[in-house]
N, C-alpha and C positions, 0 to 999 in steps of 0.2 A: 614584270607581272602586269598585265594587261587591265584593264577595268575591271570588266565580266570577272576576271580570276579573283578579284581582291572581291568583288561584291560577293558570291559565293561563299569565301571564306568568312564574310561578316554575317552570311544567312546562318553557315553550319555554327558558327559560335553563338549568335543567341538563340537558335533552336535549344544548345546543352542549358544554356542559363534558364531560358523557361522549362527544360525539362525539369529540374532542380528544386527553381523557384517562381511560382506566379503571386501576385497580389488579391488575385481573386483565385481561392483555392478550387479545385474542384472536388465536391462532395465524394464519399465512399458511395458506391450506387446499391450498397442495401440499408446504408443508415435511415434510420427514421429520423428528418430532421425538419423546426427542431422537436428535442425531447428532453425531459429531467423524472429523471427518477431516485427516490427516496424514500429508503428502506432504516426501520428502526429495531435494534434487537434491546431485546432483555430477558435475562437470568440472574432467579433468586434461590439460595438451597438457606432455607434454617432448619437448623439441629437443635434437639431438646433433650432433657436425659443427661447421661452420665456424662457427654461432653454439650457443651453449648454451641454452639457455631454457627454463625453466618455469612452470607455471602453474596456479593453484586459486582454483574455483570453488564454492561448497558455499549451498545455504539451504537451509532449513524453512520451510512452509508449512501454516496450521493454521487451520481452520473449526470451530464450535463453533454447535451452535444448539440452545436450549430454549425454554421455552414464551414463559419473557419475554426473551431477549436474543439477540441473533446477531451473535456476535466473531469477528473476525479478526486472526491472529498472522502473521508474520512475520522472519526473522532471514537475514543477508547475509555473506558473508566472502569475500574480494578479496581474491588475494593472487599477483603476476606479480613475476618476476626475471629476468633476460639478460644476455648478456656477448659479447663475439667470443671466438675459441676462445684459450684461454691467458691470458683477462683475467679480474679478479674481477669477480663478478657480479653488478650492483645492482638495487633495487629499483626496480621502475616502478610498480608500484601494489600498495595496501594499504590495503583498508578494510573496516571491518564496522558495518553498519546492522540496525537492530530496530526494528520498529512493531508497534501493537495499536491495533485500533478495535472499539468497545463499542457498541453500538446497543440502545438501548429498545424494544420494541418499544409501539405505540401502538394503540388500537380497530381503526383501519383497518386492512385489510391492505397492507402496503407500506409503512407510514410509520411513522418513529422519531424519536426524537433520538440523538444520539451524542456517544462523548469518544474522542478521539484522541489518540494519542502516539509520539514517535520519538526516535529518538538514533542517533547519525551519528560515528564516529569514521574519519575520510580523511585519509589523512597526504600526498597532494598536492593539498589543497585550499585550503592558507593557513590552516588552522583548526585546533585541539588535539581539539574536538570540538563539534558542536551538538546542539540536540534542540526539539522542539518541542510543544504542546501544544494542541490545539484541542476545539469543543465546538457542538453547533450540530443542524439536521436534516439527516435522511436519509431516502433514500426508494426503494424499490425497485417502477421502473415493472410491470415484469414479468417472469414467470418462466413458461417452458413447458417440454417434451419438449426443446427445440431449444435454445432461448436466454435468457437472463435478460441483464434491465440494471436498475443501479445508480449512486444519487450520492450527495453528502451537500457540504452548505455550511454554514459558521461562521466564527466570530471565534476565535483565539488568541494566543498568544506565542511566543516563538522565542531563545530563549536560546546564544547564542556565546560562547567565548572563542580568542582569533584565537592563532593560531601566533608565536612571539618576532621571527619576520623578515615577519611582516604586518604593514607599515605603514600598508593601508588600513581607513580608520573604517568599520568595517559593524558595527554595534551594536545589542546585543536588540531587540528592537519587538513592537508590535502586528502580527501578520498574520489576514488574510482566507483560511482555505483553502478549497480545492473538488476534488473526484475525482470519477472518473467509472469504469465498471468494465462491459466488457460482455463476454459470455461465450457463443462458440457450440459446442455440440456435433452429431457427427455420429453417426449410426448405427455407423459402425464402431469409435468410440469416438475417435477423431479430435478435439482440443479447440481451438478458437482463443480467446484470451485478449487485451484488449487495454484498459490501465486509463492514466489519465493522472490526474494533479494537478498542483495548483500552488499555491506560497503566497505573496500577495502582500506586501510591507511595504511603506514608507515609501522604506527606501533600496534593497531588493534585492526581485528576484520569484525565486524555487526554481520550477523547474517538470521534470516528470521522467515520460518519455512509455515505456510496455514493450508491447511485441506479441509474444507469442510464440506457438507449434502446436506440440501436441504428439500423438504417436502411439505407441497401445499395439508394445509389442514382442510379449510375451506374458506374459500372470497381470496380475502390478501391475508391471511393469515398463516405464516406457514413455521414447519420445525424446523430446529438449523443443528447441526451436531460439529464442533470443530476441534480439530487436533492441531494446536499450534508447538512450534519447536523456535527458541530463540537460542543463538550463540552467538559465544566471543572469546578470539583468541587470548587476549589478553584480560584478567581483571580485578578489580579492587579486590584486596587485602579478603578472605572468609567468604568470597563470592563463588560460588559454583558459575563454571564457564556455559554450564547448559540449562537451561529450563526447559519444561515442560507443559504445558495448557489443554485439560480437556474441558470442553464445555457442552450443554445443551441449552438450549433459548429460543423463547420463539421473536419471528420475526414478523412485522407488520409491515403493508407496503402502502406509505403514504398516496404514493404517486407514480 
């Protein structure tokens, strides 16, 4: 093999490795960067009368994009109570979840890798708390005026420890995750939102589907209506495998 031949073959090989991977990414060419935006919901229903009941709804929502990375934050608080009139009033539900995912950005436009993370504290769920940890690519088909879509697939782990009256074995493992995220907007500022994942393991699959539309009221103030669906193949002892979530809340946009 002659010089010139073997030089060649050195050029087409790291041509593939910059295609892949560069040190200085190059930006998406319609990202605004940079930019952070941070969005605050709340929903409250109290009931008076023959039943008593209230209930709180609260998260943050938080984008973050620079030249090389574009994260996403998260944080959750569930908290419902009811009674008939003149009874003490117990708790129906109570939970607070937090996620963040971290995306590389990579040469191409559109394509990363990522690290993902969550923690799940649900006190009717059979569990004291979970969280989990994944890592893998992602890749954002496209993004216009109107709509952007997004996914991202990996390997991770999944770390539980079950509540004192769970007697069923659902124990850490290996999980496969995958989400999926797509995003329409309207001219009048109208947004439809609608992301799903799922993680699968060994013994149980998590999977946790949210649509919500939201509309400006006026400024940054707007309505948000969500229909959330959670399941799982497997689970503690008296637990329904399906849940259900409707909500209305307004949303304020810090930033």
């Amino acid at each position: 093999m002659s010089i010139f031949s073997s030089a060649a073959t050195f050029a087409q090989a790291n041509d593939l490795i910059q295609t892949l991977y560069h040190a200085e990414p190059v930006a998406d060419a319609d990202d605004d960067i940079p930019h952070f935006n941070l969005d605050g919901e709340l929903g409250i229903l109290v009931n008076t009368g023959n039943t008593s009941a209230a209930s709180v709804k609260a998260a943050i929502n938080a984008d973050h994009e620079t030249q090389e990375w574009s994260s996403v934050y998260f944080a959750e608080l569930l908290y419902k109570e009811s009674a008939p009139i003149g009874a003490k009033r117990d708790i129906s539900a109570q939970r607070f979840f937090s996620s963040a995912q971290f995306d590389y950005k990579l040469v191409a436009n559109g394509r990363r890798v990522f690290m993902y993370g969550d923690y799940e504290d649900d006190r009717f769920t059979g569990y004291e708390h979970r969280a989990s940890i994944a890592a893998g690519y992602s890749e954002r088909l496209w993004r216009n005026e109107d709509s952007e879509f997004r996914y991202s697939i990996g390997p991770g782990y999944t770390f539980i420890e079950a509540a004192d009256d769970n007697n069923t074995m659902i124990n850490d493992g290996v999980i496969v995750r995958a989400s999926a995220e797509y995003k329409y907007r309207w001219s009048s500022g109208a947004k439809l939102r609608q992301f799903v994942s799922t993680e699968a393991g060994e013994e149980n699959t998590k999977s946790r589907s949210e649509t919500s539309l939201s509309a400006n009221v006026f400024g940054s103030l707007a309505m948000k209506l969500s229909f959330i669906l959670n399941h799982e193949t497997d689970t503690a002892e008296n637990i329904a495998p399906l849940s259900t979530e409707t909500s209305v809340a307004l949303v304020y946009q810090f930033f």
